[in-house]
C-alpha positions as semicolon CSV with decimal commas, in nm:
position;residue;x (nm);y (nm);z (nm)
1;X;3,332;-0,598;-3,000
2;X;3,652;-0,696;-3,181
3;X;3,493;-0,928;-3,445
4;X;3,269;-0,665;-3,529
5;X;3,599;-0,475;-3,677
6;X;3,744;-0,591;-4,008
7;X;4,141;-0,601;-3,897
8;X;4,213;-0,765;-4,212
9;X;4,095;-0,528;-4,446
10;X;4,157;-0,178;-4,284
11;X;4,363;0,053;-4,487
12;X;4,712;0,132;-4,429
13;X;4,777;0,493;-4,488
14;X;5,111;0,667;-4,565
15;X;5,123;1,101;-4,503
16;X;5,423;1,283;-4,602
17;X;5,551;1,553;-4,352
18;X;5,829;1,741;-4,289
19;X;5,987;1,471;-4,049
20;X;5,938;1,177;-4,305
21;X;5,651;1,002;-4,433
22;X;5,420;0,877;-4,130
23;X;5,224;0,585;-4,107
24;X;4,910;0,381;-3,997
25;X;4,581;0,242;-3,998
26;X;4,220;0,333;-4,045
27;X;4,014;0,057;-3,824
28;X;3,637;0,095;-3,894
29;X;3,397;-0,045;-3,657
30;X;2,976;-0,061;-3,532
31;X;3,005;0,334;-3,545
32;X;3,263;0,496;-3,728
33;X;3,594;0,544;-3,806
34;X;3,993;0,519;-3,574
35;X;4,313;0,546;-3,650
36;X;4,590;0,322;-3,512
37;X;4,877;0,513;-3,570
38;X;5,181;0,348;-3,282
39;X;5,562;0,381;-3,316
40;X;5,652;0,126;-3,560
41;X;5,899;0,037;-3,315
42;X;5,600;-0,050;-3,049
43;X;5,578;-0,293;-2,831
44;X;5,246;-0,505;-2,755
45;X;5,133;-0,353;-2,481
46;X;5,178;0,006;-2,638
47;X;5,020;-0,060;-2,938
48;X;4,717;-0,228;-2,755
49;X;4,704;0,136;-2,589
50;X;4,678;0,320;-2,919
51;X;4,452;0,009;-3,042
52;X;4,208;0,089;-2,759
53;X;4,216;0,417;-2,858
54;X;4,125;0,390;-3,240
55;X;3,849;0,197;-3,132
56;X;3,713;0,377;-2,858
57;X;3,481;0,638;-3,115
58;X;3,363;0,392;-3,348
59;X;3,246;0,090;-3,029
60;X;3,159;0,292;-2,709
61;X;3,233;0,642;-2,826
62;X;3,358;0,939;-2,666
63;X;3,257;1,123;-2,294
64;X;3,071;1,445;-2,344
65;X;3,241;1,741;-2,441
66;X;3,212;2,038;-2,212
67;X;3,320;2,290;-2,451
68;X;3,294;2,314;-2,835
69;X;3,639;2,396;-2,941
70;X;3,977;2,384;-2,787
71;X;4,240;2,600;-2,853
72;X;4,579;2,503;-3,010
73;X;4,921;2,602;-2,989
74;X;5,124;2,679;-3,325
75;X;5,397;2,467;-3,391
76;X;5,745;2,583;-3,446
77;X;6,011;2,320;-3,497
78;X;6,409;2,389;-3,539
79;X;6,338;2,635;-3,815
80;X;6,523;3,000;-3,863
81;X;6,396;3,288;-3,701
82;X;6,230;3,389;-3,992
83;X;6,012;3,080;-4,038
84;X;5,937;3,064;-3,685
85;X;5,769;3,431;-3,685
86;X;5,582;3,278;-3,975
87;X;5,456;3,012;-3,812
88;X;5,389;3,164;-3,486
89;X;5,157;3,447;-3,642
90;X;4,929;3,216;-3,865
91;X;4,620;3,033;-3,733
92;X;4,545;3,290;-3,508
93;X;4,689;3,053;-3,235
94;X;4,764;3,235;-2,890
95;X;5,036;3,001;-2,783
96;X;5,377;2,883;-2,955
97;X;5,514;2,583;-2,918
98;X;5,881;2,630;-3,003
99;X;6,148;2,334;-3,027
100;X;6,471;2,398;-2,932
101;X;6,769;2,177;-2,928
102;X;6,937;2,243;-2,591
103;X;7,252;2,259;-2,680
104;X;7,574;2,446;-2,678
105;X;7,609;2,482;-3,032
106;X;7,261;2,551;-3,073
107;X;7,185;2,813;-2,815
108;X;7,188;3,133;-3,018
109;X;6,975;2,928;-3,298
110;X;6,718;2,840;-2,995
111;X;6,740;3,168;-2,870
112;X;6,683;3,370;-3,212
113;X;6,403;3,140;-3,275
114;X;6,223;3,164;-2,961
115;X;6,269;3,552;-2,966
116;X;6,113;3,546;-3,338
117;X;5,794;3,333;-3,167
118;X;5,758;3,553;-2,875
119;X;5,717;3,921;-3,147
120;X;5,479;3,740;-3,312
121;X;5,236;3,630;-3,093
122;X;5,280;3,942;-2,879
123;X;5,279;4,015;-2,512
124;X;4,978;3,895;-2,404
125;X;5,012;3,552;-2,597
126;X;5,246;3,249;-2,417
127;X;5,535;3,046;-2,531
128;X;5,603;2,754;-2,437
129;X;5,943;2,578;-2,501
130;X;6,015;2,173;-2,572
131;X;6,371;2,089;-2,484
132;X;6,530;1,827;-2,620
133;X;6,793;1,707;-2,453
134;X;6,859;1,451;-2,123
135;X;7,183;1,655;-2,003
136;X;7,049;1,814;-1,640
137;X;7,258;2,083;-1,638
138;X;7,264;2,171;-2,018
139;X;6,833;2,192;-1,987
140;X;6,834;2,410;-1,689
141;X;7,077;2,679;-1,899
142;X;6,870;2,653;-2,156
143;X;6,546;2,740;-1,985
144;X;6,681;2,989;-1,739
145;X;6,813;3,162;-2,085
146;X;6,492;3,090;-2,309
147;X;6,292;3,216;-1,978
148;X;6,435;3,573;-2,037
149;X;6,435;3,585;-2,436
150;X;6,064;3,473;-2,408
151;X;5,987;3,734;-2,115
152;X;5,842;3,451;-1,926
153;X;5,777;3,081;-2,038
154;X;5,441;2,928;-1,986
155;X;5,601;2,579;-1,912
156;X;5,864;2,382;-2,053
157;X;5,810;2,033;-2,196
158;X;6,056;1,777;-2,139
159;X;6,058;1,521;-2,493
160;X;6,336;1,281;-2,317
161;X;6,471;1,147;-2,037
162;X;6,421;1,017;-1,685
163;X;6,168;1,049;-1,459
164;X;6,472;1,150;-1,210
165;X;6,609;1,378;-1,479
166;X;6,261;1,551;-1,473
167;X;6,260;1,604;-1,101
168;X;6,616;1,737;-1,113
169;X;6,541;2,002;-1,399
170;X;6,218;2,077;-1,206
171;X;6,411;2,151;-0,874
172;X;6,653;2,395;-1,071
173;X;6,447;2,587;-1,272
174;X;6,114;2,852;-1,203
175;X;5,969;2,772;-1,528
176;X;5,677;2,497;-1,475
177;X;5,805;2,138;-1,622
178;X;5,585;1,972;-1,856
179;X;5,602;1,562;-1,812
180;X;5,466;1,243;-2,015
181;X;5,156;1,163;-1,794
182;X;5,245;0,812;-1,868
183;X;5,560;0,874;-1,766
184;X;5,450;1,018;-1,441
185;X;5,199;0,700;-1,373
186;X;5,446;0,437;-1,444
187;X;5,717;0,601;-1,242
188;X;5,418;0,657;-0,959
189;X;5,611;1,026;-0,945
190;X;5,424;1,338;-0,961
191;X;5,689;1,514;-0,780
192;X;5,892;1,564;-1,128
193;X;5,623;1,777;-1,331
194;X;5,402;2,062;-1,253
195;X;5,199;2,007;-1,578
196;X;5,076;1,622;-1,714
197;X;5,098;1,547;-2,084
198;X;4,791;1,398;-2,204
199;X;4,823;1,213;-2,547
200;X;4,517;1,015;-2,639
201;X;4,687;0,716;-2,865
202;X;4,948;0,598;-2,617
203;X;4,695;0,642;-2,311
204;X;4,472;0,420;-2,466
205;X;4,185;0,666;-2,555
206;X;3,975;0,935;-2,382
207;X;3,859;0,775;-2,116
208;X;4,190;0,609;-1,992
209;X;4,350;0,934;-2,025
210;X;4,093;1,099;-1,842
211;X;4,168;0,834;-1,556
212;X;4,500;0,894;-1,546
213;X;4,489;1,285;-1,518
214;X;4,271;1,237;-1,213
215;X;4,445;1,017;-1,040
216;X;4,790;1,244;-1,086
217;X;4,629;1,512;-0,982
218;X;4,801;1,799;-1,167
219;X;4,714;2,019;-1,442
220;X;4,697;1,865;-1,815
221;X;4,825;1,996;-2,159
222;X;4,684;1,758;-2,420
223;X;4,934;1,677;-2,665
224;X;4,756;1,599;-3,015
225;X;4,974;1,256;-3,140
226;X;4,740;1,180;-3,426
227;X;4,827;1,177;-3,791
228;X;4,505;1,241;-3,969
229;X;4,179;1,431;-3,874
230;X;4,019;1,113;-3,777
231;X;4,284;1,065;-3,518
232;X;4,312;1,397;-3,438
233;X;3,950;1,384;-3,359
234;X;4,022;1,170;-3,045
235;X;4,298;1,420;-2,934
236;X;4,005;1,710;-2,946
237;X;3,778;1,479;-2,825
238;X;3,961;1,424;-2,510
239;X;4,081;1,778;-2,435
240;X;3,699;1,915;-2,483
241;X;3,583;1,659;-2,228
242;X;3,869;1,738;-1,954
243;X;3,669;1,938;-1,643
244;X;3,978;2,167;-1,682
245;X;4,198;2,303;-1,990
246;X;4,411;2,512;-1,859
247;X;4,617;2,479;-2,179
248;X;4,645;2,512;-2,544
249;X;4,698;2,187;-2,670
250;X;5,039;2,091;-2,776
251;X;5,001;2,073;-3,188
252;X;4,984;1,777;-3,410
253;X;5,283;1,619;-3,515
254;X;5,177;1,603;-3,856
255;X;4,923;1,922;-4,010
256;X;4,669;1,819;-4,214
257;X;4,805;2,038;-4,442
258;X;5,033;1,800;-4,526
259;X;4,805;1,553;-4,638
260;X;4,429;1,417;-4,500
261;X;4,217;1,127;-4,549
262;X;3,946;1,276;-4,505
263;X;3,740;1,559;-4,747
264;X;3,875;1,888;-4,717
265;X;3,610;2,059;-4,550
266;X;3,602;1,772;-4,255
267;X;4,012;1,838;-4,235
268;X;4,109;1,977;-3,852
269;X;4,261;2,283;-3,888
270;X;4,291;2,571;-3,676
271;X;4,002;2,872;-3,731
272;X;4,139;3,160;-3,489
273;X;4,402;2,949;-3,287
274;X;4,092;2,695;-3,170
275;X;3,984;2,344;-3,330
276;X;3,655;2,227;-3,309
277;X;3,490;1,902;-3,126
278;X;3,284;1,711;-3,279
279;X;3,146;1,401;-3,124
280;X;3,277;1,141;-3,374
281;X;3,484;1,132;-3,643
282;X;3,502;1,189;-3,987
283;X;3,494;0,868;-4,251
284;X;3,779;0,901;-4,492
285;X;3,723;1,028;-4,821
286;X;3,758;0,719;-5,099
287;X;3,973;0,948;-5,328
288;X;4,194;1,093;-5,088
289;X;4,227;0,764;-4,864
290;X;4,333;0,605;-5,191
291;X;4,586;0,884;-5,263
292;X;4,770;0,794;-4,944
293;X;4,725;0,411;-4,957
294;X;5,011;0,177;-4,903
295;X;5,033;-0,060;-5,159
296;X;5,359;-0,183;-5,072
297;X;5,297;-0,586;-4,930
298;X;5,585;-0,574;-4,697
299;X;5,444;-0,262;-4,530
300;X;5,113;-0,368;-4,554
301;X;5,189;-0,703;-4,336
302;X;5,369;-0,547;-4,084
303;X;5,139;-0,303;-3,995
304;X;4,867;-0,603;-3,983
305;X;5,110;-0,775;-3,821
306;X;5,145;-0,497;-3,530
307;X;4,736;-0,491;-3,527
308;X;4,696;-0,848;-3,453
309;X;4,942;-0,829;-3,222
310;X;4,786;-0,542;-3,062
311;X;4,440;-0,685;-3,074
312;X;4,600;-0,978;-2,873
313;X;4,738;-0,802;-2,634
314;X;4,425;-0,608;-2,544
């Protein structure tokens, strides 16, 4: 199926964001459109994973959805309090995602901003908290403090770390722990997380990450790790086809506010906190895929580089 995809002519894409400029590729194949969007820093066998993934929709395509649209948390990185009540009151999103740095210097900023994210969604919404930080002692504070500004967490996601320093927050906390479901598998540990992380790209598509959530056995927040709406598609894709969503998913990294490839009225963005699923992707729009186009050779040949490599490897 791999010769049917032209590797050497995909398009690299550059989006800006808040974080920095992201990058990757559009890989079109029999039936559409995927977007291989790795780590730069990624080795072979991970970006084979997010290879498998970009092609999954346009060779075999995606399982059936069971429901139409999936809801979506807001996202609320280290912003002020201000910002964050923004953020947390647009999209009509009934969960917030709030970042906070787990820290001792940064408690009262966490603290403010989580407080700001918990008026504005209200008492009946959730908040969830991603701590970032691989200090036991300094994350179990922090949520046992964040678990009383927030008037109850939904779950805490842990962004580094261990699987040991997982199961060690886990054991000194109330507050359900959130863990990388590839983390889990590798580590053959589902003792360390109450809630599985489900991110299509480095799970190797829907169907892998399908697999894996069944065989851990525990219930699954799907993390969307895409950069454009034809990525994000996949991320959807999988959390409308999960038996259970018990979740909102975690938000993408980058908004497609930011910047899209495909035409506006394709572009993923939350209508009343939910995104819809659609069963393949959109094709990039030629005058916005050509706005975001690397032209740059060096960048070009190292992200063909990384997709031979990948395509090797897989």
């Amino acid at each position: 199926m791999r010769t049917l995809i032209d590797f050497d002519d995909a398009p690299v894409f550059a989006i800006p964001a808040a974080g920095g400029v992201r990058e990757g590729v559009l890989v079109e194949g029999p039936q559409g459109w995927g977007e291989f969007s790795p780590p730069a820093d990624s080795d072979d066998a991970l970006a084979a994973r997010w290879l498998t993934a970009a092609m999954e929709p346009s060779t075999v395509g995606w399982p059936d959805a069971v429901r139409g649209r999936v809801p979506v948390a807001a996202a609320i990185p280290e912003v002020d309090p201000a910002t964050a009540h923004r953020l947390a009151g647009a999209g009509g999103c009934g969960c917030a995602r709030v970042v906070v740095g787990a820290r001792r210097d940064s408690r009262g900023q966490d603290s403010a901003r989580v407080a700001a994210a918990r008026d504005a969604q209200g008492p009946g919404a959730s908040v969830r908290c991603v701590v970032e930080t691989t200090d036991v002692d300094e994350a179990i504070a922090t949520i046992v403090h964040l678990d009383t500004v927030a008037s109850g967490l939904e779950m805490v996601e842990l962004s580094g770390g261990s699987v040991e320093f997982a199961a060690a927050v886990r054991r000194g906390v109330d507050v359900p722990i959130a863990v990388d479901a590839l983390l889990l598998s590798e580590a053959g540990r589902v003792d360390a997380a109450d809630v599985a992380v489900l991110r299509c790209g480095p799970l190797g598509g829907v169907r892998r990450a399908m697999r894996r959530a069944d065989a851990l056995g525990l219930p699954c927040v799907v993390n969307l790790s895409a950069l454009t709406s034809i990525g994000l598609a996949g991320d959807v894709a999988l959390a409308a086809a999960l038996p259970d969503l018990p979740f909102a998913c975690g938000p993408a990294a980058v908004s497609p506010a930011d910047g899209d490839v495909v035409a506006e009225a394709r572009s993923l963005m939350p209508v009343d906190g939910c995104l819809p699923a659609a069963p393949m992707p959109a094709a990039p729009d030629p005058v916005r895929l050509a706005r975001y186009a690397v032209t740059d050779p060096a960048t070009i040949g190292r992200w063909r580089d990384l997709l031979r490599r990948a395509a090797a490897a897989s």
